[in-house]
BAKEPA-271847 format. One record per atom (N, C-alpha, C): residue in one letter; x, y negated, z. Coordinates in steps of 0.001 Angstrom, whole numbers, padded with zeros to 6 digits, always signed. Layout:
N
AXYZ...
***
This chain:
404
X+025805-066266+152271X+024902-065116+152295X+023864-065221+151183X+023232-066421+151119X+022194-066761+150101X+023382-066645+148673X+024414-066787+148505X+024929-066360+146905X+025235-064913+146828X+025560-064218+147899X+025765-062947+147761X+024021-062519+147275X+023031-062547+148263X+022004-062173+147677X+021151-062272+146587X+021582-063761+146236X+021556-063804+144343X+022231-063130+143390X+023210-062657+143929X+024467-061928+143278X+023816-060297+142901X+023362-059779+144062X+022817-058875+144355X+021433-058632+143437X+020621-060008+143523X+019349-059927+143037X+019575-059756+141144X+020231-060522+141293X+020991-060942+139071X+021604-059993+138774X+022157-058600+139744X+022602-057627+139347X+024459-057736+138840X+024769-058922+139445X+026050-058857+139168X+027213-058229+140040X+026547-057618+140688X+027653-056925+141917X+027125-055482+142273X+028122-054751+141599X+027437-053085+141942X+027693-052528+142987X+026993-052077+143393X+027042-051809+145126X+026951-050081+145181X+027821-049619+145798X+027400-048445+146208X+027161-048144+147509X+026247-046712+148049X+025871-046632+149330X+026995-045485+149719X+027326-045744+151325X+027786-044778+151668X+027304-043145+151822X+028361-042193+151712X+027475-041002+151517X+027485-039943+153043X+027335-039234+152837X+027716-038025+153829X+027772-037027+153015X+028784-036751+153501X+028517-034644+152734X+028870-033696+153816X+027662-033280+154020X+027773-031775+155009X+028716-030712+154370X+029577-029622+155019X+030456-028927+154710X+029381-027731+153849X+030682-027390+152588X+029877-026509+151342X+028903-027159+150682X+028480-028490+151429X+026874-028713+150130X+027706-028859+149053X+028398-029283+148618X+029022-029950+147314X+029910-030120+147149X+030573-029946+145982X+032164-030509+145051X+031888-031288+143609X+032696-031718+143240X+033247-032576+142152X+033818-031675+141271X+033555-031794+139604X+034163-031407+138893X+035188-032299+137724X+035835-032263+137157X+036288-033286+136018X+037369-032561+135627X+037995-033427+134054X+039131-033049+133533X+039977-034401+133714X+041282-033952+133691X+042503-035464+133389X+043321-034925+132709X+044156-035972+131847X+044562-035541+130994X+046541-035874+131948X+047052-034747+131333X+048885-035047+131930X+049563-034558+131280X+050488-035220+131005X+051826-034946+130771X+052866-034239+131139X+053336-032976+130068X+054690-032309+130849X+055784-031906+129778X+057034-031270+130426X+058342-030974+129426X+057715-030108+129245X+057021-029079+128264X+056718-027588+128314X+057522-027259+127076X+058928-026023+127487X+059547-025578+126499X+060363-026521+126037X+060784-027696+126588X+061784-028411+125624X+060460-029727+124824X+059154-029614+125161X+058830-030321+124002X+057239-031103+125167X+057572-032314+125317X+056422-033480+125494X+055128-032809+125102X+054326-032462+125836X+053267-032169+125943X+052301-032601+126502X+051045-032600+126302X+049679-033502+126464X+048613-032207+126849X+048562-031840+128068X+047258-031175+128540X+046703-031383+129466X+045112-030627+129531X+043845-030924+130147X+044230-030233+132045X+043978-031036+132824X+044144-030758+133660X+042796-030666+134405X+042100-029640+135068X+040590-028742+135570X+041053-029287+136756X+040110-029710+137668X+040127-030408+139161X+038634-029886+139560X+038377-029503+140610X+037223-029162+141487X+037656-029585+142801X+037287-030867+143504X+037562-031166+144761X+035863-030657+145341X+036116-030319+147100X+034708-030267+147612X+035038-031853+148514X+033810-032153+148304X+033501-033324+148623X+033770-033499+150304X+033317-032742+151002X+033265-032721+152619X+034623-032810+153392X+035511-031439+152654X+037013-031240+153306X+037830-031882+152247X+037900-032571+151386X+038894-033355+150461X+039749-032205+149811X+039537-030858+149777X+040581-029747+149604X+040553-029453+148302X+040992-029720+147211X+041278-030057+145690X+041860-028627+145173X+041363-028446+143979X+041665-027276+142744X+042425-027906+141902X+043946-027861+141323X+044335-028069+139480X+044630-027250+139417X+044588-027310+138208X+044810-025899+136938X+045096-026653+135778X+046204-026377+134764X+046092-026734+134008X+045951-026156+132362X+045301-026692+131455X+044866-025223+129865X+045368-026368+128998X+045824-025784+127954X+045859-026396+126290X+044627-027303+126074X+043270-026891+126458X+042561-027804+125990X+041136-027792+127248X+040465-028663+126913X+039067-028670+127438X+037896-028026+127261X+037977-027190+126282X+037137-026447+125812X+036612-025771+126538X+035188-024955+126496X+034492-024161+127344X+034983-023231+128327X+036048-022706+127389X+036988-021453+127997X+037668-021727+129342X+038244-023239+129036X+038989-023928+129998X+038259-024439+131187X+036863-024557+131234X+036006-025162+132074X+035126-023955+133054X+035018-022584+132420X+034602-021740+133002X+035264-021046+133589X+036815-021063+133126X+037910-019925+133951X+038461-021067+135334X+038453-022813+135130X+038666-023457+135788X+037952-023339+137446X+036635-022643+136672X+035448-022515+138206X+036138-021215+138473X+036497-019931+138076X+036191-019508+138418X+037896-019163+139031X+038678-019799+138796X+039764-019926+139617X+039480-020581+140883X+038542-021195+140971X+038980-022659+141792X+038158-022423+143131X+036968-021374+142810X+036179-020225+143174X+036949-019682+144456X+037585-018778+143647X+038684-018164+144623X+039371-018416+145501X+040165-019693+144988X+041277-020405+146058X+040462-021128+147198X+039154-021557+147078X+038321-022512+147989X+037598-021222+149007X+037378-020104+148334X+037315-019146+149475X+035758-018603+149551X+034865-019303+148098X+033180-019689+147672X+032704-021084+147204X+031805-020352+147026X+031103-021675+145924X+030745-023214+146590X+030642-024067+146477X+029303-025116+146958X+028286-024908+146623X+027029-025340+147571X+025423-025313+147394X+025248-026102+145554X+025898-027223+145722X+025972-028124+144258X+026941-028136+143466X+027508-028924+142096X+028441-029220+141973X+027591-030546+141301X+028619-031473+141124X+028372-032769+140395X+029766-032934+138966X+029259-033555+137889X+029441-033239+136752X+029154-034343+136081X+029726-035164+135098X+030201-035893+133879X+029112-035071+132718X+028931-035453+131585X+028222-034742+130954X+029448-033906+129874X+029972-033196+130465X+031501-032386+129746X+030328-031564+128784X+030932-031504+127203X+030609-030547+126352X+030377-028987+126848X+031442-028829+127108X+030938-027420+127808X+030083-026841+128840X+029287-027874+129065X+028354-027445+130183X+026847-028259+129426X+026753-029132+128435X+025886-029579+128005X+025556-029535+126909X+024443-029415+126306X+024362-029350+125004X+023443-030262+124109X+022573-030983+125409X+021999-031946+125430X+021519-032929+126117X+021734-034353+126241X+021522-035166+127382X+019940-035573+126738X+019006-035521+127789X+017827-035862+127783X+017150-036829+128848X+016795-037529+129076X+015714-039128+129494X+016260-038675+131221X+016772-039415+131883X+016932-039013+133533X+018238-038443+133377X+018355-037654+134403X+019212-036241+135162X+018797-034939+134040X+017638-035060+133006X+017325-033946+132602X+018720-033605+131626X+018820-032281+131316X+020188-031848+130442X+019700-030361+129849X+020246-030251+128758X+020256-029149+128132X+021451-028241+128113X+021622-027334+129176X+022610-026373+129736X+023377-025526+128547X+024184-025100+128240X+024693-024337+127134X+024966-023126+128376X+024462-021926+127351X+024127-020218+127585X+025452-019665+128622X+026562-020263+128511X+027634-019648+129247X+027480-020873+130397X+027587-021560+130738X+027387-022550+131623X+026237-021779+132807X+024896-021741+131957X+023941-020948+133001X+024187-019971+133413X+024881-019659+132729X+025379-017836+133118X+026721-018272+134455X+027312-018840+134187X+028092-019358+135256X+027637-019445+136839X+026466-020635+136607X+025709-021300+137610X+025246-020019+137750X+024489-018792+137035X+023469-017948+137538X+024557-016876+138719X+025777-016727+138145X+026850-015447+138703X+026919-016218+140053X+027469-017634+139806X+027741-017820+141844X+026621-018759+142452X+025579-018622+142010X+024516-019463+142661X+024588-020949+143110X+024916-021307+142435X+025171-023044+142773X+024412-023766+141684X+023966-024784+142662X+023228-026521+141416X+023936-027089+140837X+023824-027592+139553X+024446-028795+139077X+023867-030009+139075X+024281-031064+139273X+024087-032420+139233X+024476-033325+138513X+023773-033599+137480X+024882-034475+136562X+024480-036059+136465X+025969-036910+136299X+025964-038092+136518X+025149-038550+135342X+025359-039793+135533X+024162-040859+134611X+025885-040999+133446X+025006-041413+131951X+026154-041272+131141X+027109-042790+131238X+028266-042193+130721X+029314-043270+130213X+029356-043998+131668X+029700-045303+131522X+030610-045471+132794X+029932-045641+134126X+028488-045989+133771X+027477-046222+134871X+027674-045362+136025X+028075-043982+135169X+027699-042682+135917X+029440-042145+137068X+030245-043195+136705X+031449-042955+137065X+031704-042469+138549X+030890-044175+139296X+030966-044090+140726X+030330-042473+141285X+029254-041860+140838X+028572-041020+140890X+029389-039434+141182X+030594-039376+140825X+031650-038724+141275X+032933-039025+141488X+032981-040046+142321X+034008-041067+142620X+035156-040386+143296X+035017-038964+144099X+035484-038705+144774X+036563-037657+143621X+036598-037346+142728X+037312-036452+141999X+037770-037503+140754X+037175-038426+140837X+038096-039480+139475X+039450-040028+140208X+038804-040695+141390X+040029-040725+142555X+041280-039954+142451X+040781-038901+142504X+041551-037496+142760X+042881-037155+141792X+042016-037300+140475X+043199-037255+139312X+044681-038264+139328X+043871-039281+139278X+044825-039937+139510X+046265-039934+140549X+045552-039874+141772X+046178-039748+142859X+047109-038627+142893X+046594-036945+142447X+047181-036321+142372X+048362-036762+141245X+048303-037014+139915X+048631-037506+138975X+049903-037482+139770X+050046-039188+140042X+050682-039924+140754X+051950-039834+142218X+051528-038078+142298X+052207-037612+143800X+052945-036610+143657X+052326-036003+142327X+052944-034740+141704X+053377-034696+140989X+052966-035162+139683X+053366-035329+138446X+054477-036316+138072X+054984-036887+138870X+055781-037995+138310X+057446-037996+139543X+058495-037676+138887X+058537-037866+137593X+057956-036220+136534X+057702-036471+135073X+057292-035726+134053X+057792-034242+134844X+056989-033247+134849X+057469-031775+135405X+058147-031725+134012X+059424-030411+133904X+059970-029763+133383X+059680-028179+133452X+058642-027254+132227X+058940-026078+132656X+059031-025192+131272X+059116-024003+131347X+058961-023159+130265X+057297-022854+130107X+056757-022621+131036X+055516-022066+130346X+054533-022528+131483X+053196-022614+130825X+051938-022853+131321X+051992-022321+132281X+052497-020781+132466X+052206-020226+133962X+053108-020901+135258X+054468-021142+134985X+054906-021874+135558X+054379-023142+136506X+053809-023870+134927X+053262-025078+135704X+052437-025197+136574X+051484-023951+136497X+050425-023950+137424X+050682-023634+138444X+052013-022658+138635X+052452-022128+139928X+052764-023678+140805X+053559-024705+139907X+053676-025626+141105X+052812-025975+140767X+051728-026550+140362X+049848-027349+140547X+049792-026552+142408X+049979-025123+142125X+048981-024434+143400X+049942-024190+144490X+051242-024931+144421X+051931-025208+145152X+051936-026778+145805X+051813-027292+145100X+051324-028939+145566X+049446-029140+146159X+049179-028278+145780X+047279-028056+146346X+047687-027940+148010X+048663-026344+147554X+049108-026092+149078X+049686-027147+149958X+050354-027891+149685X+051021-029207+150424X+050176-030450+150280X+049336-030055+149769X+048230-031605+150297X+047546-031327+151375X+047248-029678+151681X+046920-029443+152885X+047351-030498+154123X+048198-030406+153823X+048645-031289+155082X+048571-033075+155329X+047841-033626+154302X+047907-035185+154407X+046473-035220+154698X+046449-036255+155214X+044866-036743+156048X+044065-037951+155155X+043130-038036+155290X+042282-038671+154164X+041738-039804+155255X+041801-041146+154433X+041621-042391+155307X+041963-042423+157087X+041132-042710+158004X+041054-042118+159213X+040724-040685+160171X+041338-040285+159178X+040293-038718+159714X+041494-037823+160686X+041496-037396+161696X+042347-036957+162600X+042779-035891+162253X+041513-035070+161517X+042060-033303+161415X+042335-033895+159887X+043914-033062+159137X+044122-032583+158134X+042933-032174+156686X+043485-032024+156088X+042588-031707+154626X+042294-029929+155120X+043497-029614+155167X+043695-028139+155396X+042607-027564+156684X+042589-028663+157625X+042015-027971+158698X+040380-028360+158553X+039937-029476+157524X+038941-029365+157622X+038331-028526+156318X+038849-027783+155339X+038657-027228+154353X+038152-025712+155064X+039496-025437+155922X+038946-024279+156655X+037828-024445+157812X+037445-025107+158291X+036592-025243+158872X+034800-025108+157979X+035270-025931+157177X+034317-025559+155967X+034217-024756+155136X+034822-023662+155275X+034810-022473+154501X+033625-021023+155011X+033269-020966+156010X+032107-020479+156434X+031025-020662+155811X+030738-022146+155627X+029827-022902+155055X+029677-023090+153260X+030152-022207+152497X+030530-022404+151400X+029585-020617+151232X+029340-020725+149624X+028440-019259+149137X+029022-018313+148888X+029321-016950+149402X+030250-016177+149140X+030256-015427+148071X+031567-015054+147598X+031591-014922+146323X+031452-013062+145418X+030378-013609+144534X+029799-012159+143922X+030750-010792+144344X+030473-009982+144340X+031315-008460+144321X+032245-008776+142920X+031663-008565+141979X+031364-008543+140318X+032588-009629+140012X+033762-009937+139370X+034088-010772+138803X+033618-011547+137647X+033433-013088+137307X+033094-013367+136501X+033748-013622+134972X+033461-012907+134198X+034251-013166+132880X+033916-014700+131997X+034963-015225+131946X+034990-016462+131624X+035507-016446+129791X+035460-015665+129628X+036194-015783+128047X+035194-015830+127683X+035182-016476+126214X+034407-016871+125084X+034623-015919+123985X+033153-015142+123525X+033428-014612+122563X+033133-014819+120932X+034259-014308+120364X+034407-015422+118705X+034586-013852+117833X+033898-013347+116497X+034832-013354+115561X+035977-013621+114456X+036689-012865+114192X+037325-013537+113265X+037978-012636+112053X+038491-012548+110984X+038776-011804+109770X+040558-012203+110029X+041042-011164+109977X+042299-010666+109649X+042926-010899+108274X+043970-011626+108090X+044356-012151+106411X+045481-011413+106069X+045756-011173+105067X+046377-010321+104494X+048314-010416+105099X+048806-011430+106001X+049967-011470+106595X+049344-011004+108150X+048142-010292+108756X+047928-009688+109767X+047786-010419+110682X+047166-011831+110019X+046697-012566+111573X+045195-013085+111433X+045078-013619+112396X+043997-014241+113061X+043866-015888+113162X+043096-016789+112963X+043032-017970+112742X+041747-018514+114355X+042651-018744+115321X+041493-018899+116117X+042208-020922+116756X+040962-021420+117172X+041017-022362+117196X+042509-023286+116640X+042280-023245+115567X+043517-023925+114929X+044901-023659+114860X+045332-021794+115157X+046275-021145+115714X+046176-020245+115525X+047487-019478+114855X+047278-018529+113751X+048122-017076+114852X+047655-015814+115224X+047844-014642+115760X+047701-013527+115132X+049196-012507+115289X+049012-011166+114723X+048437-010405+115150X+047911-009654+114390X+047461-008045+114953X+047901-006959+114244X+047903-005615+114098X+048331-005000+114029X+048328-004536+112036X+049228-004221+111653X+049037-004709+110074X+047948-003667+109343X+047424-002556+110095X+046757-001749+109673X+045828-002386+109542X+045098-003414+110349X+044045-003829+110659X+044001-005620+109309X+044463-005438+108638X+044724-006566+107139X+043445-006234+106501X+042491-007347+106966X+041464-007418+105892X+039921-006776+106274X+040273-006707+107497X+039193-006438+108494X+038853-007561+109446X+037488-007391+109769X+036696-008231+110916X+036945-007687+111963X+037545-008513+113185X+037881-008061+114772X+037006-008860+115403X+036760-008414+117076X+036269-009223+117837X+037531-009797+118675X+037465-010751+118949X+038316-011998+119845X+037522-012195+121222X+038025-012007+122369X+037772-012447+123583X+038649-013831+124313X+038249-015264+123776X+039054-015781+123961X+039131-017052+125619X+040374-016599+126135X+040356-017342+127179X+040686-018885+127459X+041120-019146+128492X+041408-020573+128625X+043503-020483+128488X+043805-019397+128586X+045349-019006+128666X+046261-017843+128065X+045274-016877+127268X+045484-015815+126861X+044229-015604+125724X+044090-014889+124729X+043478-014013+124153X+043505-012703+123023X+041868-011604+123544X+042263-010142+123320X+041633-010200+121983X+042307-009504+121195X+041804-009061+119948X+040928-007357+119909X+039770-007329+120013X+039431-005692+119860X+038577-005576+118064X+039176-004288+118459X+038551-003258+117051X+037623-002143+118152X+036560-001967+117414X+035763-000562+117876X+036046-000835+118902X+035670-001661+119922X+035717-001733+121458X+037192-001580+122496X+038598-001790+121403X+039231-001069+121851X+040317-002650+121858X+040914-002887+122852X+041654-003791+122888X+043296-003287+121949X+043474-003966+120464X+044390-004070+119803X+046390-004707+119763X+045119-006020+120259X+046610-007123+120219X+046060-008327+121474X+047261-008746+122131X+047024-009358+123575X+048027-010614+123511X+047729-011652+123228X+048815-012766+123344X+048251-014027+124674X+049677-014520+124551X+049786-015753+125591X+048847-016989+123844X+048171-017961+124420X+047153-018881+124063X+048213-020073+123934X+048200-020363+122299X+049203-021337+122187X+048936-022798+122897X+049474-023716+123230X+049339-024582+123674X+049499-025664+122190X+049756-025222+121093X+050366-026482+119993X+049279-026038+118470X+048396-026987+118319X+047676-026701+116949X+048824-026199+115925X+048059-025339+115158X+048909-025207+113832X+050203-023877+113867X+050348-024067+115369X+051591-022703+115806X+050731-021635+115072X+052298-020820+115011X+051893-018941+114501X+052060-018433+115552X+051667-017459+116076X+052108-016265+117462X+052382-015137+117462X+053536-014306+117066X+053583-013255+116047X+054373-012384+117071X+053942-011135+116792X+054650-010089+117678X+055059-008995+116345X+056710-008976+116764X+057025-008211+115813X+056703-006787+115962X+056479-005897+116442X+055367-004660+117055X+054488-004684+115934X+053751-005866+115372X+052608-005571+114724X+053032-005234+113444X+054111-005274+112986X+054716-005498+111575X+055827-004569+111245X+055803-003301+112592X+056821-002629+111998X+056660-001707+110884X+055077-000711+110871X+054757+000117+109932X+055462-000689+108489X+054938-002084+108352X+055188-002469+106778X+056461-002485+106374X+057466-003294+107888X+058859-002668+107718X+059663-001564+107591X+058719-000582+108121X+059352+000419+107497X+059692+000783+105902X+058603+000736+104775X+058250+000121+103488X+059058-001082+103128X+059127-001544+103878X+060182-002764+103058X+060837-003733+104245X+062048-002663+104165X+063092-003152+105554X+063989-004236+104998X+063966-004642+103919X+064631-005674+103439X+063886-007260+103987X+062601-006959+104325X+061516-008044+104584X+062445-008141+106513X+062919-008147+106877X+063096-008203+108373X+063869-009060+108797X+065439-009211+108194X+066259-010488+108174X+065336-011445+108400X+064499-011909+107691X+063661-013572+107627X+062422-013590+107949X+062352-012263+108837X+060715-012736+109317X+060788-013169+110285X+059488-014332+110498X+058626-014967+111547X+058812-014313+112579X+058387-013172+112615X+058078-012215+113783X+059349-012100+114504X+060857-011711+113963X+062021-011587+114625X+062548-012897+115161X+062203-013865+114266X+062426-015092+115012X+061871-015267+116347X+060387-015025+116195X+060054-015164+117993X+060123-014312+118857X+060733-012834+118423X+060736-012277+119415X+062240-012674+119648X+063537-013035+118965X+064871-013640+119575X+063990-014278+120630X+063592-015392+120428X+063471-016718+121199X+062785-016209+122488X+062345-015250+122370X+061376-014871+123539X+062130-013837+124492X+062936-013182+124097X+064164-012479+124588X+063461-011052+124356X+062840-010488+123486X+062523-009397+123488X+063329-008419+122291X+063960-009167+121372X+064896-008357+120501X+066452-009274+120743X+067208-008325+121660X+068146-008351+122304X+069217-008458+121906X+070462-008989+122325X+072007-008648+121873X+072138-007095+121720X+071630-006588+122506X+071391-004675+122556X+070923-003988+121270X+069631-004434+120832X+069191-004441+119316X+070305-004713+118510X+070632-006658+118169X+071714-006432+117441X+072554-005754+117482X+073326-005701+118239X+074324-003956+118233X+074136-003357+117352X+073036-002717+118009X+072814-001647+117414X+072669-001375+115963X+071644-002377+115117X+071079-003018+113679X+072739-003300+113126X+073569-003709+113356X+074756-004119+113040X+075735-002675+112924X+075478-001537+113757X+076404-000183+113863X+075659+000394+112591X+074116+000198+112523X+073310+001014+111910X+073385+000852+110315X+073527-000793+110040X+073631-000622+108944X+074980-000718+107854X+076315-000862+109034X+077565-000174+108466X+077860+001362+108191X+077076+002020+109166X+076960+003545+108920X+076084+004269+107490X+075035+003634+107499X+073516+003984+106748X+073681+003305+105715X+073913+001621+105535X+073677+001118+104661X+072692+000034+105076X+072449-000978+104598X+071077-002007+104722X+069795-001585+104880X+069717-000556+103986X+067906-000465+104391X+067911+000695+105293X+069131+001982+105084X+068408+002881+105996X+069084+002394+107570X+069899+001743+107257X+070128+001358+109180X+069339+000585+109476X+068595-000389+109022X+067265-001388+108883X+065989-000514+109451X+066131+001017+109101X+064771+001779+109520X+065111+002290+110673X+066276+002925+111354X+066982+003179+112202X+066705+002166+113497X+066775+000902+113034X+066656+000379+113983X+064851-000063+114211X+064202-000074+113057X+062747-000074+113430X+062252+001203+113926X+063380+002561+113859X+062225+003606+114732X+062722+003334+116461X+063979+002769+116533X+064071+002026+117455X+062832+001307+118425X+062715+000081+117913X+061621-000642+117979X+060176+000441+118087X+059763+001070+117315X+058798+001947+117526X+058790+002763+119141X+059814+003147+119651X+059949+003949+120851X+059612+002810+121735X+059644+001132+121652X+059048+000772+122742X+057461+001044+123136X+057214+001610+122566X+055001+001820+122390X+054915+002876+123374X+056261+004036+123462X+055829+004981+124158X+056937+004975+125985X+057875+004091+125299X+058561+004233+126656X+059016+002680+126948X+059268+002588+128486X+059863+001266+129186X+060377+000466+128309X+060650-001170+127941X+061277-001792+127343X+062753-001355+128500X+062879-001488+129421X+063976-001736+129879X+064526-000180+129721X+063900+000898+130092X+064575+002003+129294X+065325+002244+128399X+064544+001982+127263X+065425+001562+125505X+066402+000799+126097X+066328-000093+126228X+067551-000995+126580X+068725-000837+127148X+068237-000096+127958X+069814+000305+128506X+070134+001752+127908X+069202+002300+127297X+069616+003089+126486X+070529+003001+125417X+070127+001657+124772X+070904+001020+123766X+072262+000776+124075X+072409+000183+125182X+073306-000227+125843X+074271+001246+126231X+073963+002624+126469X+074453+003594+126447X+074998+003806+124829X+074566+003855+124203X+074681+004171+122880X+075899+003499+122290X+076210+001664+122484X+077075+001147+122565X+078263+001793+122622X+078601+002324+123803X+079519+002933+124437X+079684+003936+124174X+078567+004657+123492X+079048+005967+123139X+079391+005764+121229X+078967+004833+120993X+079369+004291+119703X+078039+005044+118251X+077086+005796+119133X+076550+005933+118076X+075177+004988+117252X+074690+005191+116149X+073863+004437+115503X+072586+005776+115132X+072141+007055+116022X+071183+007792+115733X+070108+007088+117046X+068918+006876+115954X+067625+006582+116911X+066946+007615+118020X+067108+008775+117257X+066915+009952+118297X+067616+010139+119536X+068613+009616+119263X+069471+009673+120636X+069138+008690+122206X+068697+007134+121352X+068027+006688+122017X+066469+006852+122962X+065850+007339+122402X+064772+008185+122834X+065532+009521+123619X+066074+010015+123611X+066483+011069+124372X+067252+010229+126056X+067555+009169+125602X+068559+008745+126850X+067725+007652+127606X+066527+007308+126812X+065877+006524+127424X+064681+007529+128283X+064254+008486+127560X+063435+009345+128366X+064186+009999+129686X+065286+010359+129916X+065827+009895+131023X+066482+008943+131453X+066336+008266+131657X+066401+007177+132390X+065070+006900+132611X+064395+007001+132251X+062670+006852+132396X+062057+007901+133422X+062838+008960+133245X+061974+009777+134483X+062971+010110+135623X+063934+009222+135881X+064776+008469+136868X+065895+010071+137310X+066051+010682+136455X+067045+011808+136253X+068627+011111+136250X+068914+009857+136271X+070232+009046+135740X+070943+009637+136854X+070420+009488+138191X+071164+009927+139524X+072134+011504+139711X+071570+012206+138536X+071805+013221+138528X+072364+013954+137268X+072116+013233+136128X+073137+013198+134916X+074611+013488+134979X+075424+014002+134165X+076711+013739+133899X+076633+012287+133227X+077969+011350+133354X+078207+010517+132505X+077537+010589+130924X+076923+008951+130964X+075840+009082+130266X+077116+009625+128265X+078584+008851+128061X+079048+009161+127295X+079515+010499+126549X+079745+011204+127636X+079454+012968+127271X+078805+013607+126712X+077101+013088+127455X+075811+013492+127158X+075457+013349+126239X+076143+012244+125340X+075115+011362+124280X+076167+012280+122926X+077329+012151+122997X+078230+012857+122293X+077544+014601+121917X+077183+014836+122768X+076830+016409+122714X+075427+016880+121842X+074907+015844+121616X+073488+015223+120644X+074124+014803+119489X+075391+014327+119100X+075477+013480+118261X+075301+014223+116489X+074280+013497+115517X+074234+014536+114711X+074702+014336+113335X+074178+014213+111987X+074450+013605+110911X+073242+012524+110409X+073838+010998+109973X+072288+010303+109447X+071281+011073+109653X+070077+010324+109699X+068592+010770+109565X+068188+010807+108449X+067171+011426+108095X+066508+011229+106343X+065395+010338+106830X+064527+010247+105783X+063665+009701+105496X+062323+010883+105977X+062385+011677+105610X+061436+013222+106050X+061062+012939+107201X+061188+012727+108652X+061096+011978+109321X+059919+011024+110142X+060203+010322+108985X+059767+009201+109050X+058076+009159+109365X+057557+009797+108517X+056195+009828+108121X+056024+010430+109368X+056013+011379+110166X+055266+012546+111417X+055196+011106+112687X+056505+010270+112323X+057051+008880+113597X+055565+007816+113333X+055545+007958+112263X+054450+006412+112156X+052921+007103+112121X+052689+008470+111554X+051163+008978+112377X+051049+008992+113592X+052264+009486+114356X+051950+009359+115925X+051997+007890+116795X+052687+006686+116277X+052606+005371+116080X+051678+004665+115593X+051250+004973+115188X+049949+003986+114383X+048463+003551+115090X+048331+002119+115170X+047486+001671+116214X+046026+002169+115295
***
């Protein structure tokens, strides 16, 4: 006893006290870092955890990175699924919530952070720095791991971020059911029990995106955190505003939302929607074979075996460039009608063997206003339209009424 209390006195044995946590006073915040197949390719992302301390009932989510974006949409997911806020939260000194560590507990809050804390009324508490401060949210360092360890392994396999999260909030759901040390009632049953006791949550949703400008370069993109996005080619050489999230972000002009992509997960990627690039193709349809843009929309399944067809009828009939435009006024009719419309429009066209774009728009607008039931055979129909090449004359009335 007398060496333990020397032990104690010399400071060589860190002791922590036991705690209590009343239901809603408090949760845990942190990031961990995990591993997954995403797309075929070994990936390294930030995984958002909010456990409440009382019912053991745990938040993941997982983003490309740690960044602010990722830390504010993390609450305000995690918000939701827990059913309200805690009285507190406790906190690591994460960049995105600090902007300055000062003498004590004192901290210098960054403007979206307070704005956070101000929307759902909750304290922050932040640990003492570097490792001292570890034990201090012991209950969510725990956590990572453990989850880590129950879920994650072996390596998930998926196509996309959204995926993964679907099983994260599928495995949240099934921890419901395991019991924490000796405790008789479930995670699940004491989470709900503690959900009364938790701050209910604003009317108002909270917007968690970060807002950035950025200048448009003369190939019609955008350079946002290390990741290059199209917008619309009219817009080459202009300043946009960026609303950027933890999983997505909006590009606006004049208040007006432009261009909308999924948030790359890989520095250095391009993100290109061929949509943004048809006006220029029209002008120079020879540029289309080898663009960027057709490459990802193949890969993404949005320019179809149906397309080829068609691009392939169009430019044995027309020639290279004018079946090349043929098939971009194609492409243009998705802005005003169903992708899956066109498509099986296309897919009519097939069969009826022709290569006129007008026709498609005619067969997709019904099928769009669900007249198919009542059609003659769509091959008749399409025949009875069928006309000579298109000109170019045309063209111009298609891309004023097109033009973002």
């Amino acid at each position: 006893m007398a060496c333990v209390r020397r032990e104690l006195e010399s400071g060589r044995v860190a002791v922590t006290v036991p705690q209590r946590h009343p239901p809603g006073a408090e949760a845990e915040v942190d990031f961990g870092r995990v591993s997954v197949w995403l797309d075929g390719v070994l990936t390294e992302l930030a995984m958002f955890v909010m456990r409440l301390s009382h019912s053991g009932r745990a938040v993941h989510v997982c983003f490309p990175s740690e960044g602010q974006e990722a830390f504010l949409e993390g609450h305000q997911i995690a918000f939701e699924r827990l059913g309200g806020a805690p009285g507190r939260v406790r906190y690591d000194n994460l960049k995105a919530a600090v902007v300055r560590v000062l003498a004590g507990r004192e901290r210098v809050e960054s403007d979206r952070f307070t704005a956070l804390r101000s929307h759902y009324g909750f304290d922050a508490f932040f640990c003492a720095p570097g490792l001292a401060g570890a034990h201090e949210k012991g209950g969510v360092e725990g956590e990572v791991g453990r989850f880590r360890r129950r879920h994650l392994v072996p390596v998930p396999r998926v196509e996309s971020l959204a995926e993964l999260n679907a099983l994260l909030a599928a495995a949240d759901r099934a921890d419901d059911q395991r019991h924490i040390a000796s405790r008789l009632a479930t995670v699940g049953q004491m989470a709900e029990a503690e959900r009364p006791a938790l701050r209910s949550l604003p009317a108002e949703a909270f917007d968690p995106t970060v807002p950035l400008r950025a200048r448009v370069d003369r190939k019609a993109r955008i350079s946002v955190r290390g990741s290059r996005y199209s917008v619309p080619a009219a817009y080459a050489g202009r300043s946009v505003e960026v609303r950027l999230g933890a999983a997505r972000l909006d590009v606006l002009a004049a208040g007006r939302v432009i261009a909308q992509h999924e948030r790359s997960v890989r520095k250095g990627a391009e993100v290109l929607l061929l949509d943004h690039y048809l006006e220029v193709l029209l002008r120079k349809p020879g540029a289309l074979p080898g663009a960027s843009a057709l490459a990802q929309a193949r890969a993404a399944g949005r320019f179809t075996a149906a397309h080829e067809r068609f691009w392939r009828r169009a430019r044995r009939r027309l020639g290279d460039a004018q079946g090349t435009r043929a098939l971009i006024e194609v492409l243009l009719w998705h802005r005003r009608l169903p992708f899956s419309a066109v498509h099986e429009a296309l897919d009519a066209l097939t069969r009826a063997g022709s290569a006129d774009p007008a026709l498609v728009a005619i067969e997709a607008r019904r099928i769009a206003d669900h007249r198919s039931q009542t059609q003659s055979p769509a091959q008749p129909q399409l025949e009875r339209f069928e006309r000579p090449p298109p000109s170019l004359a045309g063209y111009d009335g298609l891309l004023a009424g097109g033009t973002r």
